[in-house]
N, C-alpha and C positions, 0 to 999 in steps of 0.2 A: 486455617489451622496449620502448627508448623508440624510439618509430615517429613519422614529422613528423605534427601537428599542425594544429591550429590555435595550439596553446600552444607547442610545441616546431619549432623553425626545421629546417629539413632539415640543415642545417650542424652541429646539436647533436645528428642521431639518431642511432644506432648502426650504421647502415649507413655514416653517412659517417666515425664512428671508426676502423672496421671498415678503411673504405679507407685510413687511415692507417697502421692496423698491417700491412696487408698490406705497402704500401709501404715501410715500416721492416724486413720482414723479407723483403724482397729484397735487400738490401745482405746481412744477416749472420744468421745465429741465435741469438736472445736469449735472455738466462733474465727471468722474469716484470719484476725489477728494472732490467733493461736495458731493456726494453722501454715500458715507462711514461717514462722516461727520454725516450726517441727518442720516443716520440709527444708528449709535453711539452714537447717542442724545435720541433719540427716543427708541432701542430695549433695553432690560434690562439689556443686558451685551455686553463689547464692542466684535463684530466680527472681524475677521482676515478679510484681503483685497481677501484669498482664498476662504472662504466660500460666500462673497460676489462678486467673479467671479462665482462662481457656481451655484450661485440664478442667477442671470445675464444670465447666457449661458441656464439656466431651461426657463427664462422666453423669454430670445428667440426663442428657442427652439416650443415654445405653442406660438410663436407670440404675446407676450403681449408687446415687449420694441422692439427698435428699436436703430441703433445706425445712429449719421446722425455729420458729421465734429466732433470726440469726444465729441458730446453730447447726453447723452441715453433719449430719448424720449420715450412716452408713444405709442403704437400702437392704434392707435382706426378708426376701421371701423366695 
């Protein structure tokens, strides 16, 4: 997982990806393709489709996203 550094800025780790996509998937529920979409609008520079499986697999991981007929939904309980 990319974790800040001394090489990698906080701004480029997966934790702060991670909060983009959460925030993109409070508005709506995406399918994978929507979703890189709104983070690449939104984050400051465009992300690879890898580092946005990795935010993905984190925020499963902590139970925050859910995946339901390829659409990643928000977990909320």
């Amino acid at each position: 997982m990319l974790m800040p550094t001394k090489i990698i800025k906080p701004a480029d780790s997966i934790f702060s990806i991670s909060a983009f996509v959460i925030k993109a998937l409070e508005v709506n529920d995406m399918s994978m393709d929507e979703l890189i979409e709104e983070v690449n609008n939104t984050y400051y520079k465009k992300i690879s489709l890898d580092k946005l499986v990795l935010s993905l697999n984190f925020l499963y991981l902590i139970n925050k996203v859910e995946l339901k007929n390829e659409i990643i939904t928000i977990n909320i309980w």
